[in-house]
C-alpha positions as CSV (number, residue, x, y, z in Angstrom):
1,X,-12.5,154.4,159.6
2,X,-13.9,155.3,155.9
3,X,-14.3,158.7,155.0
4,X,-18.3,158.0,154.7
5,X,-18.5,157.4,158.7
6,X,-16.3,160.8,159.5
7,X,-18.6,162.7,157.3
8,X,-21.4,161.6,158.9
9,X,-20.5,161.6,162.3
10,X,-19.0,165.2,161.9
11,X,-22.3,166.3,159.8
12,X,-24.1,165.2,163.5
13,X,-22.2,167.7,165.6
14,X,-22.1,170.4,162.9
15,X,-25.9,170.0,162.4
16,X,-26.9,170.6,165.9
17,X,-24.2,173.0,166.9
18,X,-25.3,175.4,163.8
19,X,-29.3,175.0,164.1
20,X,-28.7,175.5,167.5
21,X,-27.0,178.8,167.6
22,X,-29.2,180.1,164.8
23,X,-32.6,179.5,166.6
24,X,-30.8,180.5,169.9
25,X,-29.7,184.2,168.5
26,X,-33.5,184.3,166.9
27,X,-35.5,183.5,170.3
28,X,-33.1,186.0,172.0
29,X,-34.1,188.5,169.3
30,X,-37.6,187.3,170.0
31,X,-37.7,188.3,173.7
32,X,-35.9,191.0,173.2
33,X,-38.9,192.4,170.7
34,X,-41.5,191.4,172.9
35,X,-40.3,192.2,176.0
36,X,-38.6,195.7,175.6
37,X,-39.4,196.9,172.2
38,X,-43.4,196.6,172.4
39,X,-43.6,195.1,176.3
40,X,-46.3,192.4,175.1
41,X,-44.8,189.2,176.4
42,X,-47.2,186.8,176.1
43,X,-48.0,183.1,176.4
44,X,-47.1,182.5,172.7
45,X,-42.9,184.1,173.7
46,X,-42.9,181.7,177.0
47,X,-44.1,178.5,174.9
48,X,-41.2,179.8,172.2
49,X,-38.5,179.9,175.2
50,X,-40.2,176.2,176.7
51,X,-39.2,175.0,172.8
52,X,-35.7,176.9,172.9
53,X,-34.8,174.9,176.3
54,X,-35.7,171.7,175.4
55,X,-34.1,172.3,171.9
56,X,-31.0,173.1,173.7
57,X,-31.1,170.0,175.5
58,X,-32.3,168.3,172.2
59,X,-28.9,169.4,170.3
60,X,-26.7,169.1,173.4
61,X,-27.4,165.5,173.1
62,X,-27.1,165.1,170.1
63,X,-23.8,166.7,170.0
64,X,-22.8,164.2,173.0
65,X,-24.1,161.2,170.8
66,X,-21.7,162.4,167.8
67,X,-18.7,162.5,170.6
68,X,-19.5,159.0,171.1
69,X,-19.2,157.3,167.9
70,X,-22.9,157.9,166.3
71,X,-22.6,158.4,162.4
72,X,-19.9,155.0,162.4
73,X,-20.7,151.4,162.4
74,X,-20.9,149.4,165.4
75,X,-17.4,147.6,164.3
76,X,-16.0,150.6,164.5
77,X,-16.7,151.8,167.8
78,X,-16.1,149.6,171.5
79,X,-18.9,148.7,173.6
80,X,-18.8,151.0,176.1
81,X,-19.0,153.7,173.1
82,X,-22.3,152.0,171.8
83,X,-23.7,152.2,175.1
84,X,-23.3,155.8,175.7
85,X,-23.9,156.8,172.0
86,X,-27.4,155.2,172.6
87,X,-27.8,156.9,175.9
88,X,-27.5,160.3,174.5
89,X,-30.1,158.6,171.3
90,X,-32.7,158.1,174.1
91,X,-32.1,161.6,175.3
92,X,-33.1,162.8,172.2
93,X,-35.5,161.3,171.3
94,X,-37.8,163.0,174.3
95,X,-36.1,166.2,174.2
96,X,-37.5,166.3,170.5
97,X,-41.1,165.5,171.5
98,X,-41.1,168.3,174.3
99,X,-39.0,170.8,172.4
100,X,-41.6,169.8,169.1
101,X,-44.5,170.5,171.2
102,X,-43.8,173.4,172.3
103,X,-42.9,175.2,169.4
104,X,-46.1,174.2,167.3
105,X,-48.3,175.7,170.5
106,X,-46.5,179.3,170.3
107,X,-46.9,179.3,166.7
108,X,-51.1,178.6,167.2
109,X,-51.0,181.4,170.0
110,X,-49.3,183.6,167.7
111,X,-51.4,183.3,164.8
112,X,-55.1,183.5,167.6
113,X,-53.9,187.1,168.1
114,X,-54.9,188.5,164.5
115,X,-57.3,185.5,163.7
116,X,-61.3,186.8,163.9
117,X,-63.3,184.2,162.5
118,X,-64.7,181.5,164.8
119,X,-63.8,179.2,162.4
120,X,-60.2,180.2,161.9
121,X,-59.5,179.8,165.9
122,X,-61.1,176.9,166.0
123,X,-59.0,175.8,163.6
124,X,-55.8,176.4,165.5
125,X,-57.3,175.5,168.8
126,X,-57.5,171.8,167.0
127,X,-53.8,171.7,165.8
128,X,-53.0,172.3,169.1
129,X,-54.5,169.7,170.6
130,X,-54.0,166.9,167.7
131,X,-50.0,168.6,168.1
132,X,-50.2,167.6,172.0
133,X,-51.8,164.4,171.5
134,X,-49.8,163.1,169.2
135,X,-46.4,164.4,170.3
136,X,-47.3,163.0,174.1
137,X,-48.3,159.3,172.8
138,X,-45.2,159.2,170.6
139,X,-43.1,160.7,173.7
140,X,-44.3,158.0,176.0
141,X,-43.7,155.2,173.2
142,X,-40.2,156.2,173.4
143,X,-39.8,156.3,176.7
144,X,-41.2,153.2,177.8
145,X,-40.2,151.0,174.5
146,X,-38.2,149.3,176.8
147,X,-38.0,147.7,180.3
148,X,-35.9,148.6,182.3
149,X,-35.7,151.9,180.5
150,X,-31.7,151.4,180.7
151,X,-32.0,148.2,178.6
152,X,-32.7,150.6,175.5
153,X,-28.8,151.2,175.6
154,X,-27.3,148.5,177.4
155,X,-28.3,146.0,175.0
156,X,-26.1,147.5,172.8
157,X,-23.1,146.3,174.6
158,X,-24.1,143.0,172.6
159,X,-24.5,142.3,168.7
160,X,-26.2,141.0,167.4
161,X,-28.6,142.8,169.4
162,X,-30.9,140.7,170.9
163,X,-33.3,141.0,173.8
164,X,-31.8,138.6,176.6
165,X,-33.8,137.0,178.8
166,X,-32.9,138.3,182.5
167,X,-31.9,141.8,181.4
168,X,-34.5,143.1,179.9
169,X,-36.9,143.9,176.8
170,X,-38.2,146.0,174.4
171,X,-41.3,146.1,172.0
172,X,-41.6,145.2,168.3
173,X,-39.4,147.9,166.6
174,X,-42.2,147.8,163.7
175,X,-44.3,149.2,166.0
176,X,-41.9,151.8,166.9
177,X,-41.8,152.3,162.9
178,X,-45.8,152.3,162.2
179,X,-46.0,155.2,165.1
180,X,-43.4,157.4,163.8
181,X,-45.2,156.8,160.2
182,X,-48.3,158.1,162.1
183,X,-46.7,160.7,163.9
184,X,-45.0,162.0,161.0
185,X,-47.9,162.6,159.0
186,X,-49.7,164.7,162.1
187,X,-46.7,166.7,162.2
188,X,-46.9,167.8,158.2
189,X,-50.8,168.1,158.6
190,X,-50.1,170.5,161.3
191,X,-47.4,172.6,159.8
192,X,-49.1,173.2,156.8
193,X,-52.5,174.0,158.3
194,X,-50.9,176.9,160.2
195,X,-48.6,177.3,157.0
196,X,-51.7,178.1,154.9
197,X,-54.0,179.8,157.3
198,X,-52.7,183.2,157.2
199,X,-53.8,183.1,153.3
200,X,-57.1,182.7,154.3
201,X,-56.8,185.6,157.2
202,X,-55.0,188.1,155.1
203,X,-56.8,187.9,151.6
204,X,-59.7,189.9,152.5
205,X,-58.1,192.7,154.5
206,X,-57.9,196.0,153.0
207,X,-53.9,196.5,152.4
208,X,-51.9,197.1,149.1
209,X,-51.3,193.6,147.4
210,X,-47.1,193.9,148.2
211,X,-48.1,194.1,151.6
212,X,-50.4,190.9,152.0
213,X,-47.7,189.1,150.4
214,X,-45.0,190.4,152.8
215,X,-47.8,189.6,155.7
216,X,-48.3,186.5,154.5
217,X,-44.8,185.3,154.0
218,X,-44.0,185.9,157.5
219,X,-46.8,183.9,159.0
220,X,-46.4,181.2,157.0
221,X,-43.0,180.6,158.3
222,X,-44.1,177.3,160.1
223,X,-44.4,175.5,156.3
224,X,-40.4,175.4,156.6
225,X,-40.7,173.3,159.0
226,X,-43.0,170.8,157.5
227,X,-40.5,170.2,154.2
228,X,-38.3,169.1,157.2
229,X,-40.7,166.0,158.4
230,X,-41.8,165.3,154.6
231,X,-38.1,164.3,154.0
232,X,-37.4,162.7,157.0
233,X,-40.2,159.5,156.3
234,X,-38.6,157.8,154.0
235,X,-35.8,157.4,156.6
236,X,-37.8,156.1,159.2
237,X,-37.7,152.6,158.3
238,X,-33.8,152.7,159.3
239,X,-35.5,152.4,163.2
240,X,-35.4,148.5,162.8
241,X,-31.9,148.1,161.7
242,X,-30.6,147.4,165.7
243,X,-27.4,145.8,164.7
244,X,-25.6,149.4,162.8
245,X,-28.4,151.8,164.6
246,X,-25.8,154.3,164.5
247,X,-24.7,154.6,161.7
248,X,-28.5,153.6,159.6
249,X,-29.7,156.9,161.4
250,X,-28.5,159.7,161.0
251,X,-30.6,160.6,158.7
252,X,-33.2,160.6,161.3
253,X,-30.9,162.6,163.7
254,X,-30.5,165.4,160.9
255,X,-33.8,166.1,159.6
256,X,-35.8,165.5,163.1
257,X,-32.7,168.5,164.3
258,X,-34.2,170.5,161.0
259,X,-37.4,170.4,161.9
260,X,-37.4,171.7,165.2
261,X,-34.3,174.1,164.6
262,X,-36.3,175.9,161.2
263,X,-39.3,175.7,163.0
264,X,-38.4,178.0,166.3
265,X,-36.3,179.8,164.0
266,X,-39.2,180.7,161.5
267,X,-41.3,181.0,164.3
268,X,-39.0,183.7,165.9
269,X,-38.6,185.6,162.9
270,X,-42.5,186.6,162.5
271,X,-42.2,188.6,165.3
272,X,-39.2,190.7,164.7
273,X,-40.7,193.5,162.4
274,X,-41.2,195.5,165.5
275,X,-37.0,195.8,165.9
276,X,-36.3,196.4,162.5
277,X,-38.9,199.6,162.8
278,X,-37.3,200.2,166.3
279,X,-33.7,200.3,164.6
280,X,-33.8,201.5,161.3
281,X,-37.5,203.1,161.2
282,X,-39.6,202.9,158.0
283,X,-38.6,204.6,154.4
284,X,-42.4,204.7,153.5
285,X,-42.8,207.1,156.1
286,X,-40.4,209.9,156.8
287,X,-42.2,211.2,160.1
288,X,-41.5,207.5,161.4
289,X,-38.4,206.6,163.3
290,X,-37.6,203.4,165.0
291,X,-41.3,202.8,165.5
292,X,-42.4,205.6,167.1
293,X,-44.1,208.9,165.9
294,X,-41.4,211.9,165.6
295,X,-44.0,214.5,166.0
296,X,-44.9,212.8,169.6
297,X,-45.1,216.7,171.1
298,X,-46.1,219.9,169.4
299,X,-48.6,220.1,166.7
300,X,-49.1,217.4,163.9
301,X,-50.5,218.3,159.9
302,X,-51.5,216.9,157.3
303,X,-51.4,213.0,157.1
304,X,-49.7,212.3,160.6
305,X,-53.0,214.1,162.1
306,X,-55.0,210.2,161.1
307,X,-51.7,207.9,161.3
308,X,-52.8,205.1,163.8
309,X,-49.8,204.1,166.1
310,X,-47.7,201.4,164.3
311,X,-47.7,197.8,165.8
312,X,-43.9,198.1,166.8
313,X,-44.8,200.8,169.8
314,X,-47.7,198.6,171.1
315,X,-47.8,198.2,174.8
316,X,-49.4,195.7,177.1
317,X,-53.1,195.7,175.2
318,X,-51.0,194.5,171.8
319,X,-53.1,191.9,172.3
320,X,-56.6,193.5,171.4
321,X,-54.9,196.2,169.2
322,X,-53.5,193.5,166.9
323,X,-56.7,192.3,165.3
324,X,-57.3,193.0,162.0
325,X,-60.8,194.0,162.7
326,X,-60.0,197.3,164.8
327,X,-59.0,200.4,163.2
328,X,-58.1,203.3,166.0
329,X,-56.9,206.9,165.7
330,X,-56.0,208.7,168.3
331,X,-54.3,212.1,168.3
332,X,-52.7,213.9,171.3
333,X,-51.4,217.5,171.4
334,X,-49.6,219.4,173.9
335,X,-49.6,223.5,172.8
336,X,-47.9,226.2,173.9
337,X,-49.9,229.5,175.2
338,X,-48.5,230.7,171.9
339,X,-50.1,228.0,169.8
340,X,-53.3,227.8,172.2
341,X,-54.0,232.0,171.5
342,X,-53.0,231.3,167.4
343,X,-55.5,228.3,167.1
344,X,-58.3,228.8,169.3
345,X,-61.1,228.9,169.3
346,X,-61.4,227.4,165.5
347,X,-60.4,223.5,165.3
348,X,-57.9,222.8,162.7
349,X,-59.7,220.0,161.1
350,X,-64.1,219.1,161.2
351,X,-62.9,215.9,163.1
352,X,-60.9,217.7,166.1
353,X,-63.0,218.8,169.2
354,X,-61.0,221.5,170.9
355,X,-62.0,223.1,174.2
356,X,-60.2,225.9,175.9
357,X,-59.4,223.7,179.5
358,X,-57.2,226.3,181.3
359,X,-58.5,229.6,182.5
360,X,-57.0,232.7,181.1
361,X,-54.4,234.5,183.1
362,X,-51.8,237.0,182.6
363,X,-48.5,235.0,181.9
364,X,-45.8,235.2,184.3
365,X,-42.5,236.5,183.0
366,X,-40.3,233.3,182.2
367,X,-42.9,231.1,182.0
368,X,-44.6,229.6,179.3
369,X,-48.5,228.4,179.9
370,X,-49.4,225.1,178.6
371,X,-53.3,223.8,177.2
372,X,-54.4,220.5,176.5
373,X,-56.3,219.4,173.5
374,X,-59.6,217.2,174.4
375,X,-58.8,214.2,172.2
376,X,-61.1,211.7,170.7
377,X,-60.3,207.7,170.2
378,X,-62.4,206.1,167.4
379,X,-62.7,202.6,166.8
380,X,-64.5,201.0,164.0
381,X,-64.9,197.4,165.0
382,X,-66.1,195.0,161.9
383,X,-68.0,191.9,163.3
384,X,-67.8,189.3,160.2
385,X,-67.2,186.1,161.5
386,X,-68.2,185.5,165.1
387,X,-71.7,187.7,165.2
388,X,-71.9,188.6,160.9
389,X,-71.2,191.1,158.8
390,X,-71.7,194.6,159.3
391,X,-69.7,197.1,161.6
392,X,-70.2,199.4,164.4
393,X,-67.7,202.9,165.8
394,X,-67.1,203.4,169.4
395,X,-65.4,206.9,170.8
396,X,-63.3,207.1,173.9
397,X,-62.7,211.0,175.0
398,X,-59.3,211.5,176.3
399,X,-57.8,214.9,177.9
């Protein structure tokens, strides 16, 4: 065997093995985050694990096709090796679709929960569907391309490969060509619509210029992806060469792996901020740690007094918290007796609204009475987009 057919047919297993483990540790990471760290997850993690599970399968079988022979040229390989090589190919081929799928929707979900304008959610609402269409017509091509469905790697026992009458058939492989062409080019549209939507969503939101960028780096994640598909089409043409399939397409084998490998990886990796806050807090802000206000009991001053709650200690409402359009504060105090009789009856700041809510009584030795502060939740709400411009404040009074 030449040294050309080893390095391709190891370059198969390496591929998958390595994509495979990479987007596995990052959709581990994922649930992780979302299920424990902030305990938001939601339909856009379960899609991520539905891609994760068919990627598995995806890479498993193309691992299994690598075993066999694919990457070498049918001289080089027995019949019997052919036929199961092509097996696993088949395998593939609709584990990609599923796994594809799948990924594209979590990403839309993902980017619906900070997207306000009609427009915008439309937008994604669209991908989705063009991303489900198209990925369920090409999945079906593939599936039934042949009759019997077995016939797609049987024939392969023979060479030149031929359709022979009595065994079975298969359609046109230029059709098979024209749709991946087709499919191809939905697949890029897609990827870099949701690559460059976050631009749009982040430009006019009131944050230091560093941070948009950082923001908008992370969303637009899903572009790696596309570069994936882009250099995948001029390989597709290979499809039609039946008589050295395996060895004409690996390129296919790689880059189709890339694509769905970078995108669940990418698509992982937007969500992990909230562990890295959770582990190593923030340096901007030294009353910050892992996420989640130090001063969380006893009195707060200054600047922590207004500090909304960062996004890494959401809970289960993450999901109306996280848009863009809502800025809350809420502040919660739990005093001692001593603190209540030092501070009362004067607020410490003109936005605080402190009542006296226990009665005065004489203070049992060993004891220590406690107060709470009436606290106020303001929300101002900005309605550009979906009913137009202008904004309105809501309070919600907590004791």
């Amino acid at each position: 065997m030449s040294s050309d057919e080893d390095q391709r047919n190891l370059a198969i297993k390496v591929v998958a093995a390595l994509f495979m483990s990479i987007a596995c540790v990052a959709v581990m990471l994922r649930c992780y985050v979302r299920g424990w760290v902030v305990k938001a997850f939601g339909w856009d993690d379960g899609a991520m694990v539905m891609a994760m599970f068919w990627y598995i399968f995806f890479s498993g079988s193309m691992i299994g096709a690598g075993l066999h022979g694919n990457g070498r040229h049918w001289y080089s390989l027995e019949p019997e090796e052919r036929v199961t090589a092509m097996e696993y190919w088949w395998f593939c081929e609709i584990a990609f679709c599923f796994a594809s799928i799948f990924c594209k929707i979590s990403i839309c979900i993902f980017l619906m929960r900070i997207c306000i304008k009609r427009v915008h959610l439309w937008l994604l609402y669209s991908v989705m569907t063009m991303t489900v269409l198209a990925g369920l017509v090409f999945m079906f091509l593939m599936l039934l391309q042949c009759k019997p469905l077995s016939f797609f790697w049987t024939r392969m026992a023979h060479h030149p490969v031929v359709n022979i009458q009595g065994e079975g058939s298969c359609i046109n492989m230029e059709i098979i060509v024209a749709m991946t062409y087709v499919y191809s080019a939905f697949a890029a549209m897609c990827d870099f619509t949701v690559g460059i939507l976050p631009v749009f969503v982040v430009h006019k939101l009131h944050m230091k210029r560093q941070t948009k960028l950082a923001v908008v780096g992370i969303l637009s994640m899903a572009c790696i992806a596309s570069s994936a598909v882009i250099v995948r089409i001029p390989f597709v043409k290979t499809f039609d060469d039946l008589d050295d399939f395996l060895y004409a397409t690996v390129q296919i084998a790689y880059w189709s792996n890339l694509e769905v490998g970078l995108g669940i990886t990418a698509g992982s990796l937007a969500t992990l901020r909230p562990l890295l806050r959770h582990w190593l807090g923030t340096h901007a802000d030294p009353s910050y740690s892992a996420g989640f206000p130090k001063e969380s009991f006893g009195r707060p001053t200054g600047a922590s007094r207004q500090r909304p709650v960062p996004l890494g200690s959401m809970g289960a409402n993450e999901r109306s918290e996280l848009r863009p359009d809502k800025l809350a504060v809420m502040v919660t105090n739990i005093e001692t007796q001593r603190d209540l009789d030092g501070s009362w009856p004067h607020p410490s700041s003109p936005s605080d609204s402190v009542e006296r809510l226990t009665v005065q009584q004489q203070t049992l030795p060993g004891k220590m009475e406690v107060g709470i502060r009436q606290t106020f939740e303001v929300t101002q709400t900005t309605e550009d987009g979906f009913y137009g411009e202008g904004s309105h404040w809501t309070a919600r009074e907590h004791v």
